[in-house]
MARSEKOL-747075 format. One line per field, with one value per residue (C-alpha): residue number from 1; residue in one letter; x, y, z. Coordinates in nm, 4 decimals, always signed. Example, Ala and Ser with C-alpha at 12.3 -4.5 7.8 and 13.67 -1.06 7.14 Angstrom:
n c(1, 2)
res c(A, S)
east c(+1.2300, +1.3670)
north c(-0.4500, -0.1060)
up c(+0.7800, +0.7140)
//
This chain:
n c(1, 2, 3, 4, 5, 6, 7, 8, 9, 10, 11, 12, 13, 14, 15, 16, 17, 18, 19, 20, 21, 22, 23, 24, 25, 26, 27, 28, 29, 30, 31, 32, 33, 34, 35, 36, 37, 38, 39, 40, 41, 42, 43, 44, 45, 46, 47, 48, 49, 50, 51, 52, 53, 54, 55, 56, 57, 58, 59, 60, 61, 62, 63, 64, 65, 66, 67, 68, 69, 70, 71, 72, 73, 74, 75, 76, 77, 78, 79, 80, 81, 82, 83, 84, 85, 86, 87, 88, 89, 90, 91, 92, 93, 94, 95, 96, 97, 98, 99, 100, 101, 102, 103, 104, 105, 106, 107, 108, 109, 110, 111, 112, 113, 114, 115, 116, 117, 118, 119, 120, 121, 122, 123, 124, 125, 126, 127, 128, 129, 130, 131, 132, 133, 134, 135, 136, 137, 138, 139, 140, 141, 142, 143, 144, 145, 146, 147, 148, 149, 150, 151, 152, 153, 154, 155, 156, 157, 158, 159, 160, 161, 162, 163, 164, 165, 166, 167, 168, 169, 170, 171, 172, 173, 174, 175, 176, 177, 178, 179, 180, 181, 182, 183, 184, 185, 186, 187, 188, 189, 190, 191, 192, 193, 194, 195, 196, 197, 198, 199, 200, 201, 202, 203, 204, 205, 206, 207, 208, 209, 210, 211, 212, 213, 214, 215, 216, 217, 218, 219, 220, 221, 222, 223, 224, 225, 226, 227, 228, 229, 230, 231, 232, 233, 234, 235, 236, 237, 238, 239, 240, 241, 242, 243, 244, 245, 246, 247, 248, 249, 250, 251, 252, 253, 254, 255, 256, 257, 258, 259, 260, 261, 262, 263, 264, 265, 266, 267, 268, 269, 270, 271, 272, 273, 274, 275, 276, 277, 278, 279, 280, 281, 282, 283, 284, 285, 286, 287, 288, 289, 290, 291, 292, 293, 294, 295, 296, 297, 298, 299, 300, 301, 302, 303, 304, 305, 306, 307, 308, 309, 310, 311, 312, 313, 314, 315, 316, 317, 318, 319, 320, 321, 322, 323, 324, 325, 326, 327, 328, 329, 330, 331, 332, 333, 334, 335, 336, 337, 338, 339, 340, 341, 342, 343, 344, 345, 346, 347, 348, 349, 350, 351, 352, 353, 354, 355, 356, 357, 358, 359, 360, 361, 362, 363, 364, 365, 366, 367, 368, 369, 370, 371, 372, 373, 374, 375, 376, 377, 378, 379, 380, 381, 382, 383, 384, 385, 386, 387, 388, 389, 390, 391, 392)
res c(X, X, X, X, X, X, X, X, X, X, X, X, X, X, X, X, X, X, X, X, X, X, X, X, X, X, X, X, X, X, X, X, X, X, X, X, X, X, X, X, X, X, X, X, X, X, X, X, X, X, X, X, X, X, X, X, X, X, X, X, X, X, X, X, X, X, X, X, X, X, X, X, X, X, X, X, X, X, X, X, X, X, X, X, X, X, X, X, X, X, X, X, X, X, X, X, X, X, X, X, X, X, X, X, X, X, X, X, X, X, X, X, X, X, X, X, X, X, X, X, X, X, X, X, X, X, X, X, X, X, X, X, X, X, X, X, X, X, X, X, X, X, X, X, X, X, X, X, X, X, X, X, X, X, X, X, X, X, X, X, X, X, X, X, X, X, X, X, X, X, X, X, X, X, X, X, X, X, X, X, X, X, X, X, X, X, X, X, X, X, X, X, X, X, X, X, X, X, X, X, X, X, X, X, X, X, X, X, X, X, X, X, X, X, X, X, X, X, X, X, X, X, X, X, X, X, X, X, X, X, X, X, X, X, X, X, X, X, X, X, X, X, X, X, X, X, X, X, X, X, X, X, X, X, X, X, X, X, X, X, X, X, X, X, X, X, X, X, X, X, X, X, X, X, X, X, X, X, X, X, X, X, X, X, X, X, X, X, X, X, X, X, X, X, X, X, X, X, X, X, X, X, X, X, X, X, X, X, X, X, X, X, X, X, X, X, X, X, X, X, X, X, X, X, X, X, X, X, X, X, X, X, X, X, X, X, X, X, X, X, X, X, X, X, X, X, X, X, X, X, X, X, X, X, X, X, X, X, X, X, X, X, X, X, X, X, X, X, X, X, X, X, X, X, X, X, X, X, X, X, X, X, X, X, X, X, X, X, X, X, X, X)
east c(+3.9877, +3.6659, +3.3494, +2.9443, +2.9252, +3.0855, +3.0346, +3.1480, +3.1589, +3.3331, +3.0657, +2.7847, +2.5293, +2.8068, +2.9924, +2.6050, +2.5323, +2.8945, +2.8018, +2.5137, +2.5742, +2.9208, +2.6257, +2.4552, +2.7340, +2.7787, +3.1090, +3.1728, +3.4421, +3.4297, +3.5498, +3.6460, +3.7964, +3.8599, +4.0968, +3.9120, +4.0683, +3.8677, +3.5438, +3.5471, +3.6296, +3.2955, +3.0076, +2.6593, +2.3580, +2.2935, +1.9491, +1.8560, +1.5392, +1.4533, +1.4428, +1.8703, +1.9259, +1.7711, +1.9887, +2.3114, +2.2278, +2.2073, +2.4930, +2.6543, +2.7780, +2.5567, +2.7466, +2.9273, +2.6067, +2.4107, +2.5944, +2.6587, +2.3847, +2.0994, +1.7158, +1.5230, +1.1398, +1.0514, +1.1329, +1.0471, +0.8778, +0.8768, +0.7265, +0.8819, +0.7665, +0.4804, +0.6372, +0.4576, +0.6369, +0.5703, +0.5936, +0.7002, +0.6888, +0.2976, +0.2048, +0.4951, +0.5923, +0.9255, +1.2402, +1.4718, +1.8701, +2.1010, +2.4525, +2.6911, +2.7031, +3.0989, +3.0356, +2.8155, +3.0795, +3.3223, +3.1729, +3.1156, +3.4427, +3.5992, +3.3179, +3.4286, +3.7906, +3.7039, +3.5758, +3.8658, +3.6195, +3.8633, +3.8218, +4.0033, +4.1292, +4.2579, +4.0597, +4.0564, +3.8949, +3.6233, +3.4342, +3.1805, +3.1305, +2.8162, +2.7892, +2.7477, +2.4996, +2.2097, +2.3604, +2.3909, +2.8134, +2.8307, +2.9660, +3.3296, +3.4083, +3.7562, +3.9762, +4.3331, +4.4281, +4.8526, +4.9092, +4.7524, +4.4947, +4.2613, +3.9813, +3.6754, +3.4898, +3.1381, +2.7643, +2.6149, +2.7693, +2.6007, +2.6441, +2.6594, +2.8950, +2.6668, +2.5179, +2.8169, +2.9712, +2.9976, +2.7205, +2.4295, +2.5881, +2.6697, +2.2438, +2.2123, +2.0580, +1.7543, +1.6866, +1.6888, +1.4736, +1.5863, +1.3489, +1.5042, +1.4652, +1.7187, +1.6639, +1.7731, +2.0042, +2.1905, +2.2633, +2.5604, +2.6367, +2.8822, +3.0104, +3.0818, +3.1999, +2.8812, +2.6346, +2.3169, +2.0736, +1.7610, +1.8280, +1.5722, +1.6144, +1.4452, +1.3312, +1.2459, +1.0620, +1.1851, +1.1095, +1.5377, +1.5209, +1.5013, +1.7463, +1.7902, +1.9589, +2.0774, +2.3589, +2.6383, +2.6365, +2.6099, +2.8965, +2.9060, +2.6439, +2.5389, +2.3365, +2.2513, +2.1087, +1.9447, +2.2184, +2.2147, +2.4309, +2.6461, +2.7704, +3.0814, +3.1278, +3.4648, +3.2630, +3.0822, +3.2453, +3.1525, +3.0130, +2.8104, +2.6483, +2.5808, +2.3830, +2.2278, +2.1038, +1.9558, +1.7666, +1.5746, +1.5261, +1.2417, +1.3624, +1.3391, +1.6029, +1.7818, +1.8093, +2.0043, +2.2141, +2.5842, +2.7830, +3.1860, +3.4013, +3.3277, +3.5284, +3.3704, +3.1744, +3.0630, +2.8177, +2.5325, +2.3091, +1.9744, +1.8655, +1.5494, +1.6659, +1.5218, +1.6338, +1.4370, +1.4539, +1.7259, +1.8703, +2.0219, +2.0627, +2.2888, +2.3262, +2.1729, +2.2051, +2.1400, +2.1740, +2.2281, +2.3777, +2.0087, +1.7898, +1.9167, +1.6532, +1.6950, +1.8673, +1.5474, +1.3478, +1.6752, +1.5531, +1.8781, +2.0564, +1.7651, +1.6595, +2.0167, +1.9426, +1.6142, +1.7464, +2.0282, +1.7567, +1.5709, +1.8938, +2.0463, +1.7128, +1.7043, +2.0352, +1.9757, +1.6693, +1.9012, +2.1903, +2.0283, +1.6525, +1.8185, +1.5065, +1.6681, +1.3398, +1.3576, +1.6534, +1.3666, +1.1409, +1.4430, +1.3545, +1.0333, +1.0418, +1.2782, +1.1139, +0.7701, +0.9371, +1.1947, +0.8826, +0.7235, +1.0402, +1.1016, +0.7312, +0.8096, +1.1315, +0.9922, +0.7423, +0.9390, +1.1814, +0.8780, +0.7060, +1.0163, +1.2546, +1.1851, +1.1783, +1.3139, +0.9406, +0.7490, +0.4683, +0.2568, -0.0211, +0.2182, +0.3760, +0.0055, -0.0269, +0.3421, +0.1914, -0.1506, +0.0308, +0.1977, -0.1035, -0.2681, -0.0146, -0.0141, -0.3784, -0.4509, -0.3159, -0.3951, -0.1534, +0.0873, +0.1105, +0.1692, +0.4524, +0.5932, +0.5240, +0.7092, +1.0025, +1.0575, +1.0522, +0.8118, +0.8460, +1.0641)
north c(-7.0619, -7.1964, -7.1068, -7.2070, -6.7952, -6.4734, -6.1922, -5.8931, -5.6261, -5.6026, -5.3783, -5.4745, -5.6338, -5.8578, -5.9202, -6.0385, -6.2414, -6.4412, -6.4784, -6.6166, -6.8651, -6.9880, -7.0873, -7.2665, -7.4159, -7.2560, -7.2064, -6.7871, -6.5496, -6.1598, -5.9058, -5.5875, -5.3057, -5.0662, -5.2020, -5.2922, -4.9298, -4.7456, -4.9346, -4.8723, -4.5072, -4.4247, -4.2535, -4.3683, -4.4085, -4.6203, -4.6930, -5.0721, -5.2640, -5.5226, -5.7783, -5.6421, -5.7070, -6.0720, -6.0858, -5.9753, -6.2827, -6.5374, -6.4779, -6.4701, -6.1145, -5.9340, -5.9469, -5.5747, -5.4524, -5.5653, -5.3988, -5.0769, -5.0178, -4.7979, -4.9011, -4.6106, -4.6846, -4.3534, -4.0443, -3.7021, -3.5066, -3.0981, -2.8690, -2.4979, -2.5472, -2.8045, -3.1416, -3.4881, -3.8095, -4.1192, -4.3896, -4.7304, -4.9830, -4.8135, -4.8891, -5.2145, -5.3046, -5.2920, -5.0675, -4.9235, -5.0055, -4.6917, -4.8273, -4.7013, -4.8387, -4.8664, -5.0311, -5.2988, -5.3154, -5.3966, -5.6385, -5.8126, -5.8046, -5.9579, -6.2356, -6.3539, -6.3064, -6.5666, -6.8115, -6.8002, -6.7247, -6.5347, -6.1447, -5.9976, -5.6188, -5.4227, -5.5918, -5.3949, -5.4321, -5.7002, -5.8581, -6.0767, -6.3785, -6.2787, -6.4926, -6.8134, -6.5978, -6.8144, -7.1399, -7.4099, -7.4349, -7.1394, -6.8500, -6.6939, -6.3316, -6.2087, -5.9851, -5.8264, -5.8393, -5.8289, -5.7595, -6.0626, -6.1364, -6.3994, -6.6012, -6.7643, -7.0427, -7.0059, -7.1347, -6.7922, -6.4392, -6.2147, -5.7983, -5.6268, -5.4166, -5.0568, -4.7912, -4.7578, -5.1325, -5.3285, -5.5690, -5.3935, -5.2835, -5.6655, -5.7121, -5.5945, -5.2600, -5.3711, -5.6553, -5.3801, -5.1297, -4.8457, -4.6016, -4.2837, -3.9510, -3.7267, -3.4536, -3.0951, -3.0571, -3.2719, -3.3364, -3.1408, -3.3557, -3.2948, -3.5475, -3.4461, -3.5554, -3.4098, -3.5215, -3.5638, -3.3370, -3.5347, -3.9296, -4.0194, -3.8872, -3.5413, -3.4879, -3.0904, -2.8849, -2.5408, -2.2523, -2.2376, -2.6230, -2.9613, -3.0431, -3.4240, -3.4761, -3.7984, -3.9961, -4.2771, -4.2959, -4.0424, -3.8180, -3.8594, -3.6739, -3.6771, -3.3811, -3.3016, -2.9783, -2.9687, -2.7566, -2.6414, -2.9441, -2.6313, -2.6281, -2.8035, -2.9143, -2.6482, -2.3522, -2.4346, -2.3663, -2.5355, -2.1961, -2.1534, -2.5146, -2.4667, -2.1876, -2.2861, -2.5718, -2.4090, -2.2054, -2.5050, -2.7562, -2.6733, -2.3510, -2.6395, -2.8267, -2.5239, -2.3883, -2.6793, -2.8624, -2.9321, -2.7730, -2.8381, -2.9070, -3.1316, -3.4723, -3.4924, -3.3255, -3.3979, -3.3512, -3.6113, -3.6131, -3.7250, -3.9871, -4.2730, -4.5349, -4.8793, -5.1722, -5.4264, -5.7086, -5.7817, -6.0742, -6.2236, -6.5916, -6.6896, -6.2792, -6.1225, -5.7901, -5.6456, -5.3346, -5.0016, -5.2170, -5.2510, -4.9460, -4.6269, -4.4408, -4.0911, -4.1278, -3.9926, -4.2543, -4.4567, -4.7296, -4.7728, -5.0319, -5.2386, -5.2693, -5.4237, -5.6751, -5.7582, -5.8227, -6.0599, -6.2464, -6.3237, -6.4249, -6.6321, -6.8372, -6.9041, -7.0190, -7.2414, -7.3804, -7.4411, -7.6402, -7.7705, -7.8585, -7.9143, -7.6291, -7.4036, -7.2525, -7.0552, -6.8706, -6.7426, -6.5885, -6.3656, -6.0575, -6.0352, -6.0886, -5.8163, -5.5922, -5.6247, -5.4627, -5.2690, -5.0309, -4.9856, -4.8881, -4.6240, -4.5018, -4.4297, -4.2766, -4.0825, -3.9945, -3.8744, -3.6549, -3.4933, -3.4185, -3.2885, -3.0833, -2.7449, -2.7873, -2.5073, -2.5301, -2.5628, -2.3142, -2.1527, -2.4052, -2.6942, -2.6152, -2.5982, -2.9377, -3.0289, -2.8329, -3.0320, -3.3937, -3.3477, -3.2180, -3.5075, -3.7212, -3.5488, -3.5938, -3.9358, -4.2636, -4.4815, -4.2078, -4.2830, -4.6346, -4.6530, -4.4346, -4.6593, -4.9810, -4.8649, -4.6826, -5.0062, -5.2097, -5.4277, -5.7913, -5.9889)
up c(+1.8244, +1.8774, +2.1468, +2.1395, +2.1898, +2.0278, +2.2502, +2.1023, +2.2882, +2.7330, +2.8506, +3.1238, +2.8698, +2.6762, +3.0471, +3.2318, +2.9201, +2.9700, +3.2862, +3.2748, +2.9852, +3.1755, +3.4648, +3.2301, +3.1005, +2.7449, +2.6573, +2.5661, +2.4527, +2.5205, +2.2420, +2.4142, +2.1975, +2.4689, +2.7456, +3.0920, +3.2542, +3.0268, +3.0263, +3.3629, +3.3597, +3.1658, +3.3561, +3.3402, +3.4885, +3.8250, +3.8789, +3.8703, +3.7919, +4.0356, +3.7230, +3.6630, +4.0143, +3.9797, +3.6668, +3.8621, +4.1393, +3.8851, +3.7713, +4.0791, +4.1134, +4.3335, +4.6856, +4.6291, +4.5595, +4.8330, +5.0713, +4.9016, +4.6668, +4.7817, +4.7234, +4.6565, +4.7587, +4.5561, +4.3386, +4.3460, +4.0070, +3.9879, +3.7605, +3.9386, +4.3300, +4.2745, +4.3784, +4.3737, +4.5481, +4.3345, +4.6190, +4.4506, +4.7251, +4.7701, +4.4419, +4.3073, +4.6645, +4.4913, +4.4869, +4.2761, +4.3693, +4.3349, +4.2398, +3.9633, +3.6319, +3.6764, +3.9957, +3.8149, +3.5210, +3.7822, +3.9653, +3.6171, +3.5803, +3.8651, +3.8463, +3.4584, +3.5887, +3.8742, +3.6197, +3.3976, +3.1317, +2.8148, +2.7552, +2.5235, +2.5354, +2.2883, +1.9624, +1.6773, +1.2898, +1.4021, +1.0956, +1.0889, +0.8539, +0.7021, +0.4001, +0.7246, +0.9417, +0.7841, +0.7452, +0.9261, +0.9523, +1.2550, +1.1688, +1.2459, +1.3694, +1.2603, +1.4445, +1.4883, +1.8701, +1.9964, +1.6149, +1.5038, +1.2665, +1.4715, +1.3729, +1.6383, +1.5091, +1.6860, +1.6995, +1.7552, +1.7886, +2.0518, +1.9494, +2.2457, +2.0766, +2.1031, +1.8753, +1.6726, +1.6906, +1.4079, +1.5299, +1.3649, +1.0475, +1.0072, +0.8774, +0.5494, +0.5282, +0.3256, +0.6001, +0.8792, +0.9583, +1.1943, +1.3830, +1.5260, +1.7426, +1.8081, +2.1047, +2.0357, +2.3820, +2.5734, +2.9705, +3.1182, +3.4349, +3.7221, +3.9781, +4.3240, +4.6365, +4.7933, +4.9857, +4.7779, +4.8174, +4.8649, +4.9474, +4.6461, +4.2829, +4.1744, +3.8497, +3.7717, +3.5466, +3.5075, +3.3053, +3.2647, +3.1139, +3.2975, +3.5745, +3.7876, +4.1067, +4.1615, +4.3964, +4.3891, +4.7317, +5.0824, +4.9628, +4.5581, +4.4191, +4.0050, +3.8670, +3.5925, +3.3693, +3.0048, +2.7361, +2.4151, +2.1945, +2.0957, +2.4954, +2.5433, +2.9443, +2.9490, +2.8889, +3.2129, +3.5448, +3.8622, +4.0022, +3.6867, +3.7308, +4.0441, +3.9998, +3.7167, +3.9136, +4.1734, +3.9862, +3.8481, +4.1041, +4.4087, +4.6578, +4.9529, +4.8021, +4.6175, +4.9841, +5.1342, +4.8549, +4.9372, +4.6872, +4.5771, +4.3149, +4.0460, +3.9720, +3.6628, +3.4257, +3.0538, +2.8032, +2.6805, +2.3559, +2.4157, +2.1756, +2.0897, +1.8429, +1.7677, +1.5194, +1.3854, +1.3997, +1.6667, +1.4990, +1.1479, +1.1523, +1.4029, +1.5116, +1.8350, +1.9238, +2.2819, +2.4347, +2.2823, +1.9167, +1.8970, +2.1127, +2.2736, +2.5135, +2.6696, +3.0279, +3.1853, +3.2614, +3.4030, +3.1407, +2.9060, +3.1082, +3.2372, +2.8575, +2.8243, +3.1028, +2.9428, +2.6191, +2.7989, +2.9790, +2.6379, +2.4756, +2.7354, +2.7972, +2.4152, +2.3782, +2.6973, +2.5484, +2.2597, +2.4177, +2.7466, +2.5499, +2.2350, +2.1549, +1.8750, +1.7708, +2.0908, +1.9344, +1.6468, +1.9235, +2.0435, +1.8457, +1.8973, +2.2820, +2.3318, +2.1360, +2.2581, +2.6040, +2.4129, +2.2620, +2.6018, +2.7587, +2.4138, +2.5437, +2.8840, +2.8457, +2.5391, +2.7808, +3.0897, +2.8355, +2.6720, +3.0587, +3.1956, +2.9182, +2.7298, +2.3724, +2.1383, +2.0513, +2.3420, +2.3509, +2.6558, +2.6197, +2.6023, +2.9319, +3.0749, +2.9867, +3.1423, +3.4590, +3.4424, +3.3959, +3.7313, +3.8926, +3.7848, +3.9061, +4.2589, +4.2525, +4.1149, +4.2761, +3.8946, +3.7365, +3.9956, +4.0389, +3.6168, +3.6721, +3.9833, +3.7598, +3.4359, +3.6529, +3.9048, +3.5774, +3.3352, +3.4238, +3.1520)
//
């Protein structure tokens, strides 16, 4: 088999990037190893950048989401009962969108199915030709699929494959250089077919931990409360959640909140990871093969999407403009917004979450950064501008 592009990996960042090079013409093949059900059965985050939803146009797959997504002109920050609004369309004169990560993946989906473009399902034992990654006779990615051991011939293999693909692991471990924080709790989140509490997100600040409430839509609601990493999501009931939540979010909103059974409910590790550089020769990563960010600045898949948009304008620059030096800028464009997007979310997570160390005059400080942001419109609009998104 042969392809321009070797996309390994069937999530949204591997999906947008097919998409995107089959507009431009580039011939691509997606490695999935899960099949498409259970891609689409994960549960993530669902708050897009405006620069995503540009993305998700060119590509031609935005029409689902235009009519049930949900812009979101602000959010809401807590620390116990003081609340501060951060208004973006005041300060960016741009929105957030509110629409499921599964939603996206789906949409993804049924656009490469309407170009004919080939997934495959089901691939297994992926290895990648290393000893051609820096020459000039393309590279080949081998893989057992139906049974069979398969070969693909390819220019240029894209890793979109995630933290623990084979992607990364393909650059030698003395060419790489890996940077890494690892959060001591996790997010226990609950979906529910709920009303949402407040129709923009809430992030609190509690003396019981940090808590979020977010939405899918006017009757699913996702929240979400900081555990121990020694909690598994059984030894929570829904009445204990509930509770638990209510205790930490604002009495206004504790008062009023819909409450019912969950759908869903599961356990997250909170995690900062970055790998330098993003590419080998003729390998890219993108996505979370190459950075993982806490959830709480929403920042994890719009650092995807960035990393797409540098990668597919360097490989059009290399087979429309015949350019293939733009394919040596690719790291270093992506990172440069890959380490502000680390700093925000690194930021948010350290403002809103109780450490097993946080002292009395750390949460002072916690209690003085949102005063200052309910009291200064600079602090505010650098919030709005980082949470909306950096421009690519």
């Amino acid at each position: 088999m042969r392809t321009q592009v070797c996309i390994i990996g069937g999530g949204p960042s591997g999906l947008l990037l097919a998409q995107l090079l089959h507009h431009s013409g580039i011939e691509a093949v997606v490695l999935e190893r899960r099949s498409r059900d259970h891609v689409l059965s994960r549960i993530r985050a669902g708050v897009l950048e405006q620069g995503f939803l540009r993305l998700l146009e060119q590509a031609k797959v935005a029409t689902r989401m235009d009519t049930l997504g949900y812009p979101h002109d602000g959010t809401v920050l807590a620390f116990e009962n003081l609340q501060v609004r951060v208004d973006f369309r005041k300060h960016t004169d741009t929105p957030v969108m509110v629409y499921g990560q599964t939603e996206v993946t789906r949409d993804l989906y049924d656009a490469r199915g309407a170009t004919g473009g080939l997934t495959l399902h089901g691939v297994e034992d992926v290895e990648i030709g290393n000893a051609a990654l820096d020459g000039d006779a393309g590279c080949t990615v081998s893989f057992t699929h139906d049974g069979q051991r398969k070969q693909i011939a390819c220019d240029y293999i894209a890793g979109c494959d995630g933290f623990r693909g084979v992607s990364r692991q393909a650059i030698p471990a003395d060419k790489r250089q890996e940077f890494e924080r690892v959060y001591p709790f996790g997010w226990l989140g609950i979906l529910s077919e709920t009303a949402p509490v407040h129709h923009e997100l809430i992030y609190a600040n509690s003396e019981r931990g940090f808590a979020l409430c977010s939405m899918r839509n006017d009757r699913l609601s996702r929240y979400y409360v900081q555990a121990p990493l020694t909690d598994r999501p059984e030894d929570w009931s829904d009445t204990d959640f509930w509770d638990e939540l209510r205790r930490r979010i604002p009495a206004s909103f504790a008062e009023t909140i819909e409450m019912g059974p969950s759908i869903e409910k599961s356990i997250a590790p909170l995690r900062s990871f970055v790998c330098e550089p993003m590419q080998y020769g003729r390998l890219f990563l993108a996505g979370d093969a190459a950075h993982i960010v806490p959830p709480t600045g929403a920042k994890g898949l719009n650092t995807a999407a960035s990393d797409v948009h540098y990668l597919h304008q360097a490989l059009r620059a290399r087979y429309l403009e015949q350019y293939a030096q733009a394919l040596g800028r690719y790291s270093e464009q992506a990172l440069a917004r890959v380490w502000k997007t680390q700093r925000f979310s690194w930021w948010m997570t350290k403002l809103l979450h109780r450490f097993p160390d946080t002292d009395p005059y750390e949460l002072r400080i916690q209690r003085a950064e949102i005063e200052h942001l309910a009291q200064t419109e600079a602090a505010q609009a650098t919030l709005a501008i980082n949470y909306v998104g950096l421009p690519y």
